[in-house]
N, C-alpha and C positions, 0 to 999 in steps of 0.2 A: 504494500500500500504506500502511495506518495503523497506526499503532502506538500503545497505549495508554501513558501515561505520568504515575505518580501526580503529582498537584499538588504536592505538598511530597516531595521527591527528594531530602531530606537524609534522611526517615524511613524510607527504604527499606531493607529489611534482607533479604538472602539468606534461604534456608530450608533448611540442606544436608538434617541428619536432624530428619525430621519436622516440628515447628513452629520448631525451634532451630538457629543458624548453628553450626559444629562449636566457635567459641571457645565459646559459652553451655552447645553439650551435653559440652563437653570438661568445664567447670567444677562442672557437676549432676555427671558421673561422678566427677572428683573429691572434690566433697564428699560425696557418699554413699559412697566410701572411708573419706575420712579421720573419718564419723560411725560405720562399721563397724568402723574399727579402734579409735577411740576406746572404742565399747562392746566389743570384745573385751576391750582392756589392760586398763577396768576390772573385768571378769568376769575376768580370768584373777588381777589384782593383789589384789582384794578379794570373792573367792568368797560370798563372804558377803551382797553386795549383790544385791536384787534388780530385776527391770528398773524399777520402779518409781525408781531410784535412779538406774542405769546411760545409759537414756534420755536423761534431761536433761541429762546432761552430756556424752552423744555430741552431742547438738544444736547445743551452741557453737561446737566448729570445723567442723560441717559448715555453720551460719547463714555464718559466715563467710566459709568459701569461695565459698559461694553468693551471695554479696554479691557477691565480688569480679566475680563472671560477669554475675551480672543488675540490680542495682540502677545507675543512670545517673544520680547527680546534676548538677543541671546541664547533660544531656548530653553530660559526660564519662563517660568509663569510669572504675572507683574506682580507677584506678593513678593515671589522670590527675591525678582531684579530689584525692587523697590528697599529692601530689608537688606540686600547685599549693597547696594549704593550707599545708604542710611550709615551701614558699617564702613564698607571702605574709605569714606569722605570726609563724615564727621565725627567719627566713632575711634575710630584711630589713628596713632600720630603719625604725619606726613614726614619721611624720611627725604629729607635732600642732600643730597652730596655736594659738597662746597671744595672739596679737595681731590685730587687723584695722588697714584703714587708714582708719577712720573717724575724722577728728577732731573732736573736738567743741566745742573752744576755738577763738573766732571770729578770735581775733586771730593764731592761728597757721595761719588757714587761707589768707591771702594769704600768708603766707611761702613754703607749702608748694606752693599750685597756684596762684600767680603774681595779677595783679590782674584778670582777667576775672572770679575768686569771688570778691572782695571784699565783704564783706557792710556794707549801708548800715548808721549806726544805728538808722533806722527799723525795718528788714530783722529787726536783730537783737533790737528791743525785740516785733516783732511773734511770733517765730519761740520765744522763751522764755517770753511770757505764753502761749504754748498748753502749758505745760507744769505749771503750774502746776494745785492742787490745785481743784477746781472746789468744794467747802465751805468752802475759805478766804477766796474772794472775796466780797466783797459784792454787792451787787443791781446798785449802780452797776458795778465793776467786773465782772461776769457782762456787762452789756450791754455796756459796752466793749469786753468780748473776743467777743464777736457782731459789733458793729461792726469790731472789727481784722478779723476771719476774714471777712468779707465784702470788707474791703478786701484782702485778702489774694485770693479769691477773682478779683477783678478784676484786680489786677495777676498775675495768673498764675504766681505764683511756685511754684508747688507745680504 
């Protein structure tokens, strides 16, 4: 006997009534209440408005509700998303990084990672002429630094 079984089995969803699982059609009947009752209190509170008026403002808590039922961000349900944002934003402290551990002074970089990094003074004459402004040099020192960067190349330091 075989049985058919969707490929992705997280997306499966029950059907109770009709297309909708009974939480999604719980929350339509819900919110086409509470879009009813909204336009009733304002038809009974402000006689004077007409649907024109009345409409748009039933629609807010009925969008609402209907959110909560059918929108999945994240493939969370919106209590979820709602209750995880709640945490991650306000709830706990915001870690910012203000430092790296990059050093960039050469002399404190044997102190810090011992002398396997030691940097020759060839190492480090070769390593800060590539930093330099390439219209400050002159013709000679452009070629220089062709020449460094090729010896740089061979020694494989990079």
């Amino acid at each position: 006997m075989e049985i058919r079984i969707n490929k992705d089995i997280r997306k499966f969803k029950t059907k109770d009534i009709g297309s909708f699982s009974f939480k999604e059609a719980g929350f339509a009947a819900a919110g086409m209440a509470a879009g009813y009752g909204t336009y009733m209190i304002v038809k009974y509170f402000f006689p004077k408005t007409g649907i024109d008026e009345s409409i748009p403002i039933a629609l807010i808590p009925m969008t609402i509700i209907l959110a909560f039922g059918f929108f999945k961000p994240f493939g969370m349900s919106m209590t979820q998303f709602i209750k995880t944002f709640v945490r991650e934003y306000f709830l706990t402290p915001q870690i910012y990084v203000w430092e790296n551990d990059y050093e960039t002074d050469f002399e404190k970089i044997e102190d810090i990672w011992g002398e396997d990094y030691k940097y020759s003074p060839k190492r480090i004459e070769l390593i800060a002429s590539d930093f330099k402004e390439p219209s400050v040099l002159s013709k000679e020192e452009q070629a220089a630094k062709k020449k460094r960067q090729e010896e740089v190349k061979k020694m494989q330091i990079f």
